[in-house]
N, C-alpha and C positions, 0 to 999 in steps of 0.2 A: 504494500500500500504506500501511495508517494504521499509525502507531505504538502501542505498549503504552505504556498508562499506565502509572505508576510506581509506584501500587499496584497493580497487576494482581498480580504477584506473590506476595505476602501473600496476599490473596483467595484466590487458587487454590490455594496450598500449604495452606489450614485448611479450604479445602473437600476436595481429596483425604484428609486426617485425617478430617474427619466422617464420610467414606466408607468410607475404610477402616474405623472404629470400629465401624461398623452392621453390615461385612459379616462383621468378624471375630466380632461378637455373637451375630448370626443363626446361624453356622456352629458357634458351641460351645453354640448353644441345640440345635442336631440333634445334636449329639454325645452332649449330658446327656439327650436322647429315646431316643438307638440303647441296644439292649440288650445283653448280653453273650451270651456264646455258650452257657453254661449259663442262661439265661434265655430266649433263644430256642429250647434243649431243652426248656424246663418247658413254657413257653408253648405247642407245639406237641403235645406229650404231651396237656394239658390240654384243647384245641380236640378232639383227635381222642378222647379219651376223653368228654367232653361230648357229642361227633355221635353216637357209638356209644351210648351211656346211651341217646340221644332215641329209636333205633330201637330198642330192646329188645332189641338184639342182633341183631336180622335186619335187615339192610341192604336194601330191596327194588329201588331202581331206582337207577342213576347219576342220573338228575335230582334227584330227592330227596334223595340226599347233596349234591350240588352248592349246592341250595337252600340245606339244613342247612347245611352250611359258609359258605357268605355268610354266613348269619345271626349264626353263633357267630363267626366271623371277626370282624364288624361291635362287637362286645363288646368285644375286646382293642383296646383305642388305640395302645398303641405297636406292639401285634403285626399289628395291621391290614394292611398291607402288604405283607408278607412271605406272610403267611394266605390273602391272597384269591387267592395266584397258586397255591393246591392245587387252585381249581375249573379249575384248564386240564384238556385231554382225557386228554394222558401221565398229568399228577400226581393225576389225578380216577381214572382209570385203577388206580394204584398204589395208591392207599387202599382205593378199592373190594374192589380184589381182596383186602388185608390184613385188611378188615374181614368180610369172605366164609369166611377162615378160621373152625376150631374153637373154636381159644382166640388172643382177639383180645389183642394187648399193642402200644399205643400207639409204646412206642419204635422196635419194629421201621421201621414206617415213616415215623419221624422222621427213623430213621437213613439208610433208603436215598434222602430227599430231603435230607439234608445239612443238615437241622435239627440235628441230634446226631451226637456223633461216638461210635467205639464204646469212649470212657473215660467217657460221662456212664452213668449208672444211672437207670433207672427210678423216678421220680417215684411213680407209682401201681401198688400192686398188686392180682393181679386181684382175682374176688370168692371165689374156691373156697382164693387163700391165707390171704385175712382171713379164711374161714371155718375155715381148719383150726387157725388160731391160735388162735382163739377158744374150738374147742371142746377142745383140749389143754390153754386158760386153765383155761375150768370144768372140764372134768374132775380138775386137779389142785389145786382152789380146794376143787370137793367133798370131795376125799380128804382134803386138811388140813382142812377141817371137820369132817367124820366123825371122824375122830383128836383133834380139840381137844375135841368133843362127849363121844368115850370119857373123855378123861383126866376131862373136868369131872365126868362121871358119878361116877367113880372116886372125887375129890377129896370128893365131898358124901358118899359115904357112910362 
């Protein structure tokens, strides 16, 4: 049996340091990658509102969702991951059916794959609520106009 030199010691203990330094590096480089829990709600809101936009609202075949969702998966970098395990059969399943629905809302089945939990809110609303917002804006945009129209009348003569 040969002996340790008598720098062996030194050596090894600064080489363990290097190692550990890299490993501990790496490890808080995925940390500052991982997203939070309201961030993986948006993120997933946002994919499955995206897949839904691209069909126009009719969803025609599980492959083609499947497709679609790779593809828009492949877009989010840090959500990548997480994303692409919705094309399995169960979670491929789940959406499908969600997006087969009347009125499609993202969160629902964020919520049932445990993307979201049911304190986060909905990120996007649909398209029939922007539209009734909207038209309650102008309607009461016209009314004060018509009214400011009156007075100005009034004022000139």
């Amino acid at each position: 049996m040969k002996s340790i030199p008598g720098n062996f010691f030194p050596i090894f203990c600064t080489f363990l340091l290097a190692v550990s330094t890299v490993v501990s590096q790496s490890s808080s480089s995925q940390e500052a990658d991982s997203l939070t829990p309201s961030e993986r709600c948006e993120a997933c809101q946002i994919v499955l509102k995206t897949v839904y936009g691209h069909f126009f609202k009719q969803v025609s075949s599980r492959r083609k969702l499947a497709h679609q969702l790779r593809h828009e998966c492949n877009r989010h970098y840090q959500y990548r991951r997480r994303c692409l395990l919705f094309t399995r059969t169960n979670t491929l399943e789940i959406i499908f059916h969600e997006m087969g629905a009347t009125e499609f809302k993202p969160i629902n089945p964020c919520t049932v794959l445990k993307e979201c939990k049911s304190l986060h809110s909905p990120i996007i609303e649909t398209s029939e609520e922007r539209t009734n917002g909207m038209d309650e804006t102008t309607t009461s945009f016209n009314d004060n106009t018509s009214t400011s129209t009156d007075e100005t009348i009034t004022v000139v003569e």
